[in-house]
C-alpha positions in Angstrom: 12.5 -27.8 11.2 10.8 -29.4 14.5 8.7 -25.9 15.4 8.0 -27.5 19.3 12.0 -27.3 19.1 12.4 -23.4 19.1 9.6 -22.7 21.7 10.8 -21.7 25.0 10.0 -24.5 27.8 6.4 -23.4 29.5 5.5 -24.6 33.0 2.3 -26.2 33.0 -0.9 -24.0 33.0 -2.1 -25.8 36.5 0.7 -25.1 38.4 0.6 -21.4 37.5 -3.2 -21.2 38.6 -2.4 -23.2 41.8 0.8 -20.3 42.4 -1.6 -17.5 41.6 -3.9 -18.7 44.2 -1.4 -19.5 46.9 -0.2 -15.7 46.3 -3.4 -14.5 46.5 -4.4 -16.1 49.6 -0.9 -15.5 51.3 -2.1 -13.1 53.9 -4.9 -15.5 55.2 -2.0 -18.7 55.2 0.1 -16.7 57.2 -2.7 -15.7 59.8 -3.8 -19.7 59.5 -0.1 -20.7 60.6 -0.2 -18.1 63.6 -2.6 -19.2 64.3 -1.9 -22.7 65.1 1.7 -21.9 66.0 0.7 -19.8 69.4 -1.8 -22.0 69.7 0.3 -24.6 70.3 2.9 -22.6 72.1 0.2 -21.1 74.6 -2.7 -22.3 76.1 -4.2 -19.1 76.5 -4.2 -18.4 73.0 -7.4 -18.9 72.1 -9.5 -18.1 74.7 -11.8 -16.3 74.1 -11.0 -13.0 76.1 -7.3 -12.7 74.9 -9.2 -13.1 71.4 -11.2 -10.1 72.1 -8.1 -8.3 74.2 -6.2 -9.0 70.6 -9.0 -7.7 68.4 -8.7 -4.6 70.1 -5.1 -3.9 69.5 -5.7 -4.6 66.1 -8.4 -2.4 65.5 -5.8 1.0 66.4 -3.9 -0.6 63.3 -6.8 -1.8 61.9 -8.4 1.7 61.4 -5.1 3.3 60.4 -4.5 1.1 57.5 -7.6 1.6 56.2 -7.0 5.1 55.6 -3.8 4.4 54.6 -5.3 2.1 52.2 -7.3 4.5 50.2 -3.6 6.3 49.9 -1.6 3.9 48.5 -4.8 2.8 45.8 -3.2 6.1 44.7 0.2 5.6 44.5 1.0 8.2 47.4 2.1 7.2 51.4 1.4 9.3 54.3 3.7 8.7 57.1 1.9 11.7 59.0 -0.7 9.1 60.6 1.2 8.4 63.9 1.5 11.8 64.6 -1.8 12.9 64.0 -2.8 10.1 66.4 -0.7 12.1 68.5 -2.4 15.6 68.0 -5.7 14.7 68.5 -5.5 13.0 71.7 -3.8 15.9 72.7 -6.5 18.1 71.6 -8.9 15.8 72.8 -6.7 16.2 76.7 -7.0 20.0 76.2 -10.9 20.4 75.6 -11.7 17.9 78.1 -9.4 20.0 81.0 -10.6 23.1 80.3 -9.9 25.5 77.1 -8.4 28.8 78.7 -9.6 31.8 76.1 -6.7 33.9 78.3 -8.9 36.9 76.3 -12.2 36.3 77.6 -11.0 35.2 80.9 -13.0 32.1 80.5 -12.4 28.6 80.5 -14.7 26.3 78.1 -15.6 22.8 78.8 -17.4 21.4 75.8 -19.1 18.3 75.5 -17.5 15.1 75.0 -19.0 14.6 71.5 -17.8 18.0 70.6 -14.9 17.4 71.7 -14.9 13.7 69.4 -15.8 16.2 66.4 -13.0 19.3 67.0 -10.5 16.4 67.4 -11.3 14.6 64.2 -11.7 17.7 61.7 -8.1 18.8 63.1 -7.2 15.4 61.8 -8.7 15.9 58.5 -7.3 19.3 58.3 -3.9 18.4 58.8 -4.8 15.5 55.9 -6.3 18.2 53.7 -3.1 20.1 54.1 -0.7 16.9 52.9 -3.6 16.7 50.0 -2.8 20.2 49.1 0.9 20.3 48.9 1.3 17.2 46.8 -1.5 18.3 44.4 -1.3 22.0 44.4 2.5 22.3 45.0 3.4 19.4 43.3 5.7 17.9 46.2 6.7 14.2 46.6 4.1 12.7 49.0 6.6 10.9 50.8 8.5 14.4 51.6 5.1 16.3 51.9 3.6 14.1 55.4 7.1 13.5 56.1 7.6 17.2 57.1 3.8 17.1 58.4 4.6 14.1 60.6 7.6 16.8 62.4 5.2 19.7 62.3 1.7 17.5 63.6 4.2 16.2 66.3 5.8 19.3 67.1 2.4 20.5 67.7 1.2 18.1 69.6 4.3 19.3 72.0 4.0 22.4 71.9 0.0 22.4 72.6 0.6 20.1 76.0 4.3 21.5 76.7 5.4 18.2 76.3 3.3 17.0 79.3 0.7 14.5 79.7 -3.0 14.8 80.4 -4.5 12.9 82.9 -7.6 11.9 84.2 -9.5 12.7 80.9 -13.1 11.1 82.7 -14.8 14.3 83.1 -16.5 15.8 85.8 -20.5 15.3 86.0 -20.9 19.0 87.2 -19.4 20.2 83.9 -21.0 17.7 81.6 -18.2 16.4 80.2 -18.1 12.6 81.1 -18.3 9.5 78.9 -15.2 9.8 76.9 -13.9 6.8 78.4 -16.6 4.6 76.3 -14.4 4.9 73.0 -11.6 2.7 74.7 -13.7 0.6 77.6 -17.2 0.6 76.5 -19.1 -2.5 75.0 -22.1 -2.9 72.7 -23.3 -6.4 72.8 -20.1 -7.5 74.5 -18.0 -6.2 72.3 -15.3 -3.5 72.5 -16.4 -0.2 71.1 -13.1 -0.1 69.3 -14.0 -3.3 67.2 -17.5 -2.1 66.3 -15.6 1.2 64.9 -13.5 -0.7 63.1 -16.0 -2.9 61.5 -18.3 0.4 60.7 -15.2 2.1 59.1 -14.1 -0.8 57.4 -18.0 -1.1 56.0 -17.9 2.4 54.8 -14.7 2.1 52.8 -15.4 -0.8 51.1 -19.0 0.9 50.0 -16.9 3.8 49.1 -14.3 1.9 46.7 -16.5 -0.7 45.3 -20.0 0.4 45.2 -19.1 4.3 44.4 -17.4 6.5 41.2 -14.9 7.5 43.5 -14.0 4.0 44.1 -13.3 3.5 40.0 -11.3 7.1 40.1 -9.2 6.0 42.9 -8.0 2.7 41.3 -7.9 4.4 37.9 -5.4 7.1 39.8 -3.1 4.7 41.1 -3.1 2.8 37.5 -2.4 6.1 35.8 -2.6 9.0 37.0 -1.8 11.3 33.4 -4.5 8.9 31.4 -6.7 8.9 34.5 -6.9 12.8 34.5 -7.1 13.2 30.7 -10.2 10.7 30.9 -11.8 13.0 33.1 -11.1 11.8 36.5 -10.8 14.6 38.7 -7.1 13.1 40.3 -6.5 16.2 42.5 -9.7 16.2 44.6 -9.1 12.0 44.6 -6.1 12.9 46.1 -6.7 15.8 48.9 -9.7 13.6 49.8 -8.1 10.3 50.3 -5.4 12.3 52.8 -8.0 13.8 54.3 -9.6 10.4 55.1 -6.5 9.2 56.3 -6.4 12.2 58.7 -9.9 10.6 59.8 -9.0 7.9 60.5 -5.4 8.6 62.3 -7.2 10.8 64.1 -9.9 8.4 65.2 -7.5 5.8 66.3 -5.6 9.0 69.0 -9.4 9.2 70.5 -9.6 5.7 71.0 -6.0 5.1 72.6 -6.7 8.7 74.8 -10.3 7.3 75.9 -8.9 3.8 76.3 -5.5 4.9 78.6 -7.6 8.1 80.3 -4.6 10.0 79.3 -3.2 12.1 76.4 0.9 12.1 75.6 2.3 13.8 72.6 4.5 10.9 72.2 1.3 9.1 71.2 1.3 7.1 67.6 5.0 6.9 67.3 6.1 4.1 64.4 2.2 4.1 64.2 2.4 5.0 60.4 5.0 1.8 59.6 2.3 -0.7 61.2 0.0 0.8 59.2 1.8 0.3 55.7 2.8 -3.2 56.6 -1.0 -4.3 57.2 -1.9 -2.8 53.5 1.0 -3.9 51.9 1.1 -7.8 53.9 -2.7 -7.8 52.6 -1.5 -7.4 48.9 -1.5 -3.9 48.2 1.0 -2.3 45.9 2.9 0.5 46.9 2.9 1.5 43.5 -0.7 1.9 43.2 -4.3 0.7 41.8 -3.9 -2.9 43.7 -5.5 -3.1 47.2 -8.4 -4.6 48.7 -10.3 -3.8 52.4 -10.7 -7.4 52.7 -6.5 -7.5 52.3 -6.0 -4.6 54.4 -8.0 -6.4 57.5 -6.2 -9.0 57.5 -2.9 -7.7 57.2 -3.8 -5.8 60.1 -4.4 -9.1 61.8 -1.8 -10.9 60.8 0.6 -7.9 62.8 -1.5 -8.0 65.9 -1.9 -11.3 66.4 1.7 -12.4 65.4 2.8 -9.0 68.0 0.4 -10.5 70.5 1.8 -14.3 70.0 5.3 -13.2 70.3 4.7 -11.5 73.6 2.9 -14.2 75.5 5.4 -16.5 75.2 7.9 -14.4 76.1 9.7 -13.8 73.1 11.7 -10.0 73.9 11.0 -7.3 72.7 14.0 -6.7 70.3 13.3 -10.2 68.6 9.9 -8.8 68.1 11.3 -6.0 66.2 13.4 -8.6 64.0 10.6 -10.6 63.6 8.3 -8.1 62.5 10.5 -6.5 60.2 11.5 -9.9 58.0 7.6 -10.3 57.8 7.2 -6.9 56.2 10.4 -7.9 53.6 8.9 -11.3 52.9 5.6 -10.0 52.0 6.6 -7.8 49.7 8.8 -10.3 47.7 5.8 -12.4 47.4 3.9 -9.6 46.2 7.0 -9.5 43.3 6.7 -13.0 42.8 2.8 -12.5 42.5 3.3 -10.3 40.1 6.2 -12.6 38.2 3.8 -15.1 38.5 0.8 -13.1 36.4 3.2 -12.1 33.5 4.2 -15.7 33.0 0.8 -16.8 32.8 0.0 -13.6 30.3 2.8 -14.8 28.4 1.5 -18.5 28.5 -1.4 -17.0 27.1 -0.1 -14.8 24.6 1.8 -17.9 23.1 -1.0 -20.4 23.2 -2.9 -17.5 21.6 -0.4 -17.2 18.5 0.4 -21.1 18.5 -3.7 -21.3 17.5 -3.5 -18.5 15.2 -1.2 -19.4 13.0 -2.2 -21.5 9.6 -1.7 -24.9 9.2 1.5 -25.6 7.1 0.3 -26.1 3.1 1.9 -28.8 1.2 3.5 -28.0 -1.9 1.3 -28.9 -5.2 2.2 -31.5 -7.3 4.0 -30.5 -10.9 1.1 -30.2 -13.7 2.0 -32.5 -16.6 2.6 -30.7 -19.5 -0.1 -29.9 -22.1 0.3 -30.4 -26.1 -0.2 -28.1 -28.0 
């Protein structure tokens, strides 16, 4: 019997290679054909301001999904970020006006980098707290910063009585001014923002590829049971990467407070959705142990600058919600058709592998004469 007969029909060991590498590069073909689309569409494209102007609202989302990154390397979500953004700007609004200790009778006015360092350990607090109930009280993480994201929020309200807090400069007789350099300030003519995103996305990447904590988080995400009985410590993984998270969400509310000179609870709303689409355009898994800063950057840019591109040439506002949603669907099914892809080619393997293995056919020996006796 013909044995090429009963093999299953492979595709070509090329044209898998060329898929894997279209799929891996996806995110930076779609920014590529942006790109040159609103380029074409609008002259002011790119010039070089509205380059920087763009690179500024991507850094907000930029920043987020970074922390959201180190999440999802863990299998978990944390859909508390846009309301932590919230909170701390709101924080931020209350130091900077005046903190009345009703008590003491007094009013305290700290310093502008105090207040940058109360408002991002509330962040990481309220991370630490999502960390704790999904590793101490075992709940889902998805309902665990769900409920945080309505009591962060409800905070944030409560705090600022739903009200907004202007006029956040300072005052030069109280000391307090400069907060206004997160959001408008330039080092080398560059936004602060961008240089805080470029130094956060340095640290991460140091922290996941050049660290142990790196290899535990990946190994989490893999498997978390065979992870732990290895010796990785999973629940401190986990409280810490929420508590990063919280970092960063909280980051991001200073630099949209110092950047607008205002604080509004609303702050951050939908923030945590952005967030998720950069990591997971950029070819994360929601499932865990696949993700890359590189990936998570330029998802982030592939939102902004498509969100940018879609307003300057007048597209409205509810296409833009269409628009942005079937980007977020169609990333994910190439990420399925990534992954597709890689068990045909381990299959390919696997069958090349046994087609090598196996022993060349013997030919039967010819009879013996017979012998006299």
């Amino acid at each position: 019997m013909n044995r090429s007969a009963q093999q299953p029909a492979q595709r070509p060991a090329w044209s898998l290679r060329v898929g894997d590498v279209l799929l891996e590069l996806r995110a930076f073909i779609a920014l590529a054909v942006i790109i040159v689309i609103f380029a074409a569409l609008s002259d002011n494209y790119l010039n070089p301001s509205n380059l920087i102007t763009m690179s500024r609202h991507v850094a907000i989302n930029a920043i987020l999904a970074l922390g959201m990154l180190l999440v999802i390397l863990t299998g978990g979500i944390d859909l508390s970020v846009g309301s932590i953004v919230g909170l701390s700007g709101i924080v931020a609004g209350v130091l900077l006006q005046g903190w009345e200790i009703t008590s003491f009778n007094v009013i305290l006015f700290p310093q502008v980098w105090a207040v940058i360092v109360i408002s991002l350990v509330v962040g990481t607090v309220v991370g630490a707290f999502n960390g704790i109930l999904i590793t101490r009280f075992k709940v889902a993480p998805f309902i665990a910063t769900l409920g945080m994201l309505y009591v962060a929020r409800g905070t944030a309200l409560l705090i600022s009585n739903g009200a907004t807090f202007p006029r956040l400069g300072g005052s030069p007789e109280l000391g307090n001014t400069g907060f206004s350099f997160l959001g408008t300030g330039r080092i080398g003519g560059i936004p602060v923002s961008i240089w805080l995103m470029v130094l956060f996305a340095i640290v991460i990447w140091v922290l996941i590829r050049k660290m142990p904590f790196g290899r535990w988080l990946y190994a989490t995400g893999g498997n978390a049971r065979a992870a732990e009985l290895s010796g990785v410590p999973v629940k401190k993984v986990t409280t810490r990467v929420y508590m990063v998270s919280g970092l960063c969400a909280a980051m991001v509310g200073l630099i949209i407070a110092s950047e607008l000179t205002s604080a509004a609870p609303q702050t951050g709303e939908t923030f945590e959705l952005n967030a998720i689409a950069a990591v997971v355009i950029g070819g994360a898994s929601l499932a865990g142990g696949r993700g890359t800063v590189r990936g998570a950057l330029v998802g982030a840019f592939v939102i902004g600058f498509l969100s940018d591109g879609l307003v300057m040439v007048g597209v409205s506002t509810f296409w833009q919600i269409v628009i942005k949603g079937a980007v977020i669907v169609l990333a994910v099914m190439l990420d399925q058709g990534q992954q597709s892809l890689k068990r045909s080619q381990a299959a390919a393997v696997a069958a090349a592998s046994v087609r090598h293995s196996e022993p060349p056919a013997s030919t039967p020996a010819p009879p013996t004469a017979p012998v006299a006796v």
